[in-house]
Residue frames as a rotation matrix with the C-alpha (Angstrom) as fourth column:
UNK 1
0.585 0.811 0.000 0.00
0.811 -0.585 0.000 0.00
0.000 0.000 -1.000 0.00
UNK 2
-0.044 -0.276 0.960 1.26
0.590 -0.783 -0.198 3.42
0.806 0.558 0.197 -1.04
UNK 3
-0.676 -0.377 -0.634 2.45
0.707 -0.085 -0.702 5.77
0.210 -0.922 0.324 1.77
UNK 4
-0.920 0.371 -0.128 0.06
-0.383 -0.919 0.090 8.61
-0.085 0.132 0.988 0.75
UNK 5
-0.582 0.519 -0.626 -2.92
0.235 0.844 0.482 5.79
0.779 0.133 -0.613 0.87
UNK 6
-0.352 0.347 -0.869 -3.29
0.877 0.447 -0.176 5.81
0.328 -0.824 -0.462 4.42
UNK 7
-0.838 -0.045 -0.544 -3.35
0.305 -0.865 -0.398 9.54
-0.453 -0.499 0.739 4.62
UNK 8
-0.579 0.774 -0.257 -6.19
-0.536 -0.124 0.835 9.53
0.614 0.621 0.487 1.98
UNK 9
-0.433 0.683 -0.588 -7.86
0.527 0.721 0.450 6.83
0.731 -0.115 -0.672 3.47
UNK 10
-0.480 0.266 -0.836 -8.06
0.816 -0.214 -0.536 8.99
-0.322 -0.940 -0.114 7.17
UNK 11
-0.951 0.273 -0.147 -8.97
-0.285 -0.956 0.070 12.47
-0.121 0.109 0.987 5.07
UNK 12
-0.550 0.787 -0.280 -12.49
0.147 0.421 0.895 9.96
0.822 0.451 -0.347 3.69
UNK 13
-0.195 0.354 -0.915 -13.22
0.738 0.667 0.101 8.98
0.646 -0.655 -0.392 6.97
UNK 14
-0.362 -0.074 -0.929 -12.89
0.777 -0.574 -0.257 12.78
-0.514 -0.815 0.266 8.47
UNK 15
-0.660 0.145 0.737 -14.35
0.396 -0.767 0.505 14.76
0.639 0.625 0.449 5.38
UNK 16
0.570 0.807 0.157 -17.67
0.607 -0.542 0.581 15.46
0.554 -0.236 -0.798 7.71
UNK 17
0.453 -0.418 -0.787 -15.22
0.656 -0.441 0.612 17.34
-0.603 -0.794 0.074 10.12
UNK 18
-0.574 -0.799 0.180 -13.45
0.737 -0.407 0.540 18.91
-0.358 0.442 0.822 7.49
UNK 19
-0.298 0.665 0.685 -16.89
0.482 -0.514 0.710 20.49
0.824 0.541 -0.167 5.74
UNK 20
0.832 0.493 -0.255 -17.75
0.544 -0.638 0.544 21.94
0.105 -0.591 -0.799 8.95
UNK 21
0.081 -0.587 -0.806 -14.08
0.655 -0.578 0.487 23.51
-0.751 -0.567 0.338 9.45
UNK 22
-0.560 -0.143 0.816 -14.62
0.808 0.122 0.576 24.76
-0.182 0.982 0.047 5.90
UNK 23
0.360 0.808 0.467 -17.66
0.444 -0.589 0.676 27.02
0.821 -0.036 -0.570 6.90
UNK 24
-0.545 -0.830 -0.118 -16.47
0.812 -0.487 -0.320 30.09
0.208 -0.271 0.940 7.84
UNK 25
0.211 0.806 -0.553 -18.83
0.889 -0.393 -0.234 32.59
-0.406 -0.443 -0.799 9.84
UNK 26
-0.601 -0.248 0.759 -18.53
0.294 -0.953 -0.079 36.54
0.743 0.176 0.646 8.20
UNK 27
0.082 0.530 -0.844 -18.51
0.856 -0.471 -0.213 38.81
-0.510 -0.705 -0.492 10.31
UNK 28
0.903 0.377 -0.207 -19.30
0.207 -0.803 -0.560 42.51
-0.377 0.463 -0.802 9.65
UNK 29
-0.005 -0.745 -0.667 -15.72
-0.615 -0.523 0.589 43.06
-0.788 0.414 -0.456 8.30
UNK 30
-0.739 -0.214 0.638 -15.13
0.281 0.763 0.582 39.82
-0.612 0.610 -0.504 6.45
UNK 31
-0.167 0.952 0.258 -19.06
0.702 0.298 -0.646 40.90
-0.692 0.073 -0.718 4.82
UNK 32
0.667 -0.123 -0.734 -17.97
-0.226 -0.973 -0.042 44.20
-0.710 0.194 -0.677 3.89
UNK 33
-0.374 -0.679 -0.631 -14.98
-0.467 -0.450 0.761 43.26
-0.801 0.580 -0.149 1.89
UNK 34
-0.412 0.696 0.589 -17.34
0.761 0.618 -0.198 40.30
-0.501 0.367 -0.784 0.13
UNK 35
0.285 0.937 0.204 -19.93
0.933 -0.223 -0.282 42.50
-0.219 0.271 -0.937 -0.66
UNK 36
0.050 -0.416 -0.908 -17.88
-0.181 -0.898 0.402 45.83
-0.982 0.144 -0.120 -1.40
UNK 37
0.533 0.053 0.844 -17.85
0.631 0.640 -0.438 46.38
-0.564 0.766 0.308 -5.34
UNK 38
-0.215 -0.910 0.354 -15.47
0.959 -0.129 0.253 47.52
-0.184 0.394 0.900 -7.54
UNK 39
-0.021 0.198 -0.980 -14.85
0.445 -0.876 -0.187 50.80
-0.895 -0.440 -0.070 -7.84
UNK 40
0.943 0.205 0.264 -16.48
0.312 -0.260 -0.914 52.89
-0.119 0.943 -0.309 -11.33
UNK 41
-0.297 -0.942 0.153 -13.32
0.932 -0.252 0.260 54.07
-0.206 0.220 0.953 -13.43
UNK 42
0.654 0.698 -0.293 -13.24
0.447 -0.669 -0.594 57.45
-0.610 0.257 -0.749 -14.43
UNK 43
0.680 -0.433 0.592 -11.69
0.733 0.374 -0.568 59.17
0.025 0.820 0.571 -16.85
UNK 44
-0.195 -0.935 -0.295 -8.77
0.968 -0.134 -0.213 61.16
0.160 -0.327 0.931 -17.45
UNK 45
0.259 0.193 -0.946 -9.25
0.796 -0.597 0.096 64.50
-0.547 -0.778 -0.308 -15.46
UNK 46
0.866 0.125 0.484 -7.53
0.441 -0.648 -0.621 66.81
0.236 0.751 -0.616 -17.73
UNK 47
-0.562 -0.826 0.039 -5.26
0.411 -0.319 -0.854 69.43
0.718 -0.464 0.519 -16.95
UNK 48
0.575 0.437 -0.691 -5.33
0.817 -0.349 0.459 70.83
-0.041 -0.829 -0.558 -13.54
UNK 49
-0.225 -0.542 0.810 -4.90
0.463 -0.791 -0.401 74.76
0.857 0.285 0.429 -13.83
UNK 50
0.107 0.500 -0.859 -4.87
0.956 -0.289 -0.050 77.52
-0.273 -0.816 -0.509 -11.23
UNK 51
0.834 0.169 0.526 -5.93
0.323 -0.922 -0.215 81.29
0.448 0.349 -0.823 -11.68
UNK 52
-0.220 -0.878 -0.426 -2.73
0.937 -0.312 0.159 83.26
-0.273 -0.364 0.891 -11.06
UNK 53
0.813 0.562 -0.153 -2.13
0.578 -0.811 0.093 87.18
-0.071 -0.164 -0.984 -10.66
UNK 54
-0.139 -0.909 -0.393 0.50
0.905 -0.278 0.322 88.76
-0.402 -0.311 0.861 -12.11
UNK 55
0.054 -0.015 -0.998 1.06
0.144 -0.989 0.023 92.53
-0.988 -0.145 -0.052 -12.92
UNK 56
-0.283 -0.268 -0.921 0.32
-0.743 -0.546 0.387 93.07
-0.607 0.793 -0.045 -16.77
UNK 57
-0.945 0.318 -0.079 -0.70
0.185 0.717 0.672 89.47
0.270 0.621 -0.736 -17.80
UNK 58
-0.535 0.845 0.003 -4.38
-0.842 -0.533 -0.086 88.47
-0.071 -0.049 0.996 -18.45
UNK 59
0.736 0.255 -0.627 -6.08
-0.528 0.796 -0.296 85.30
0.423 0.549 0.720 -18.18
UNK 60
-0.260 -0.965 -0.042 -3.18
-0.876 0.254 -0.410 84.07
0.406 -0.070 -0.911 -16.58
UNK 61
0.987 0.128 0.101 -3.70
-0.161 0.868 0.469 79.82
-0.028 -0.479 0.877 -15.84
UNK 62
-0.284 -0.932 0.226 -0.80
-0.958 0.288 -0.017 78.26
-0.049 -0.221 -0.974 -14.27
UNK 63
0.211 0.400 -0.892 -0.49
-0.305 0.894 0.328 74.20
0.929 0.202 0.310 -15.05
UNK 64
0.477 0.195 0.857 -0.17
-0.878 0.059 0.475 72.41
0.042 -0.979 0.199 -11.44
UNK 65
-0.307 -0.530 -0.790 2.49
-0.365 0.833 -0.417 69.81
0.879 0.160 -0.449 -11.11
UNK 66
0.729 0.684 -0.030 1.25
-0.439 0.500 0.747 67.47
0.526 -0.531 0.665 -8.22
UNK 67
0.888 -0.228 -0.398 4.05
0.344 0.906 0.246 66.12
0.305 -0.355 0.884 -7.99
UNK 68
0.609 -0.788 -0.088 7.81
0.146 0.002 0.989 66.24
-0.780 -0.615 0.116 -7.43
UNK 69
0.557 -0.533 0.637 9.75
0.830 0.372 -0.414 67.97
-0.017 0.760 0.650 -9.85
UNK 70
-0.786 -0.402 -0.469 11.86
0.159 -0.866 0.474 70.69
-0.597 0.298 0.745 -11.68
UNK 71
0.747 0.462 0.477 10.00
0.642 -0.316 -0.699 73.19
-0.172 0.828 -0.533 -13.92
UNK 72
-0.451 -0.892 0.031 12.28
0.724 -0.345 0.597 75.04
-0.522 0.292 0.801 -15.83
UNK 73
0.367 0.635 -0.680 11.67
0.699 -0.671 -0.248 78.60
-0.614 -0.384 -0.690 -17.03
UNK 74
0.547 -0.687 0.479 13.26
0.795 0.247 -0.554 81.00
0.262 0.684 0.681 -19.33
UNK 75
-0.173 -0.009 -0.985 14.73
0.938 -0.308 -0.162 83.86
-0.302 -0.951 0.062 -17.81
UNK 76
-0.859 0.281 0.429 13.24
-0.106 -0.916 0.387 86.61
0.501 0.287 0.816 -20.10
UNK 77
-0.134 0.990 -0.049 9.76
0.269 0.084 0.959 85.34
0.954 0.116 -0.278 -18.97
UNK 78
0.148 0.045 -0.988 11.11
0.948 0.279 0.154 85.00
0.283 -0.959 -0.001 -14.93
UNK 79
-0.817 -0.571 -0.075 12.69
0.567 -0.821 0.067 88.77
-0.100 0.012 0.995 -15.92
UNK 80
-0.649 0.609 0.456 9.03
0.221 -0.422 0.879 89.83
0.728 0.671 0.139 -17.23
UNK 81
0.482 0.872 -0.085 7.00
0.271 -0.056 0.961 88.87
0.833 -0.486 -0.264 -14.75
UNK 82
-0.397 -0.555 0.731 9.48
-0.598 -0.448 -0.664 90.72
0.696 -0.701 -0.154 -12.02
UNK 83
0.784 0.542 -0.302 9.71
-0.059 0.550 0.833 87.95
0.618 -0.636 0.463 -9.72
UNK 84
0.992 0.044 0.120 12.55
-0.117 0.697 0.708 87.19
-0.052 -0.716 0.696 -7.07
UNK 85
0.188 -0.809 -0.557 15.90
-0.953 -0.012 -0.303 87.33
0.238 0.588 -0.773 -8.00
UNK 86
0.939 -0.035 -0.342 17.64
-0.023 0.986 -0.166 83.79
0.343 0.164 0.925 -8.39
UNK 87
0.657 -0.724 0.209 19.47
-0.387 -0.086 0.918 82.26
-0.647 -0.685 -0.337 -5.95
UNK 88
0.175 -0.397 -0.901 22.91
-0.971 0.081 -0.224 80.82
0.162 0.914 -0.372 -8.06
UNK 89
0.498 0.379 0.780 23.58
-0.522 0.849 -0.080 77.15
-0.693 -0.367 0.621 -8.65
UNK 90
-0.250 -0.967 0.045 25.77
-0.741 0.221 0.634 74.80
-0.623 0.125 -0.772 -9.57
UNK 91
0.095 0.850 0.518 23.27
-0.134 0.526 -0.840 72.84
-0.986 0.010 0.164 -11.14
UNK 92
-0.789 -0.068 -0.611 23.67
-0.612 -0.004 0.791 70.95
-0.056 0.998 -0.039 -14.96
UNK 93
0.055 0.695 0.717 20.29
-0.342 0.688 -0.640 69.39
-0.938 -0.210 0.275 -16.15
UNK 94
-0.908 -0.358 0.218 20.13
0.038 0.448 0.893 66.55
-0.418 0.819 -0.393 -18.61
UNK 95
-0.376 0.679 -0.631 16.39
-0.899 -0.432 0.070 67.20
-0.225 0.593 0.773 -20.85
UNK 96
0.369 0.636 0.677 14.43
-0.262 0.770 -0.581 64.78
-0.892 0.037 0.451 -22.39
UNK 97
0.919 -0.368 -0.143 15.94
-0.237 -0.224 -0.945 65.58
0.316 0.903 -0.293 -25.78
UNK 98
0.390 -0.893 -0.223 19.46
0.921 0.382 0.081 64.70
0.013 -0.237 0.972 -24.16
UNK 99
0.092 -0.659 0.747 20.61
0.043 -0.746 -0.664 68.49
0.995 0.094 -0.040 -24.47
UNK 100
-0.323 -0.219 -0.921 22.44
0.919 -0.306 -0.249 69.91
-0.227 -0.926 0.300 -21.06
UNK 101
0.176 0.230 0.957 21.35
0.234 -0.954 0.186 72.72
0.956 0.192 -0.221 -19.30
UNK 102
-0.514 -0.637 -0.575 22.40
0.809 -0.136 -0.572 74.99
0.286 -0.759 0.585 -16.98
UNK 103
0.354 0.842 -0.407 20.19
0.922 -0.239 0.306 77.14
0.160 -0.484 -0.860 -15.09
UNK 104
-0.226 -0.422 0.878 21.37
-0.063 -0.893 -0.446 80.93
0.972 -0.156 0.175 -14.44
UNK 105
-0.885 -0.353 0.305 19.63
-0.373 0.143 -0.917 79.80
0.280 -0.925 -0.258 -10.63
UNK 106
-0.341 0.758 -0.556 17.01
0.212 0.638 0.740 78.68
0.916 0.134 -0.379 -9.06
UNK 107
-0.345 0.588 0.731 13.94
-0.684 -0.691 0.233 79.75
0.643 -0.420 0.641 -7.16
UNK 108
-0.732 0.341 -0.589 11.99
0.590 0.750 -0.299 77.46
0.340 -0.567 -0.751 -4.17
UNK 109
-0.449 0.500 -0.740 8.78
0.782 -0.181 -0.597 78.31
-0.432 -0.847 -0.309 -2.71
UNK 110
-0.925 0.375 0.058 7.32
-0.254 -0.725 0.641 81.27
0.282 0.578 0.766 -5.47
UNK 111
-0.192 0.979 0.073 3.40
0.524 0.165 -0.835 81.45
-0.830 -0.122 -0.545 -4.02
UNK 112
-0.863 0.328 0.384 1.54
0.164 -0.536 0.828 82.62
0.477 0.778 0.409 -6.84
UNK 113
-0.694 0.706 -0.140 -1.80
-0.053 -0.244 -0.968 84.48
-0.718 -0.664 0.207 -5.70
């Protein structure tokens, strides 16, 4: 007789114990995640702009980065809108396009109203 026999032979004989350890009461959490349905997709949001206020522009939307990055600027535009002066920096960025750049400096913290 096959060693894996006898263990079959005892699961036959114990299945009614097993079907009851099988049934599994839900409570109110266990019910909730059961009965919780998927959540509706939605679609892509767009751009997120914010109204901004500078001295001479009109209309002025700023895009909203959410996240963590660099935004790079040119410095006639940073020179137009008479913001801040720029602190300097040693700073060389690589682009998407592979060109380097070097920054003339760089600003942190610019609230825009």
């Amino acid at each position: 007789m096959p060693k894996f026999a006898l263990m079959f032979k005892k699961l036959l004989n114990k299945k009614d114990k097993l079907i009851e350890l099988m049934k599994t009461p839900l409570n109110e959490n266990c019910s909730a995640v059961v009965l919780k349905k998927l959540p509706e997709k939605l679609g892509d949001p767009g751009r997120f702009l914010i109204p901004c206020d500078f001295t001479g522009l009109d209309n002025c939307l700023a895009l909203a980065n959410l996240g963590a990055s660099i935004n790079l600027m040119p410095l006639s535009i940073w020179k137009k809108l008479r913001l801040p002066t720029l602190d300097n920096t040693k700073m060389v960025l690589e682009l998407a396009n592979r060109t380097i750049s070097k920054p003339t400096g760089v600003a942190e913290n610019i609230f825009v109203k």
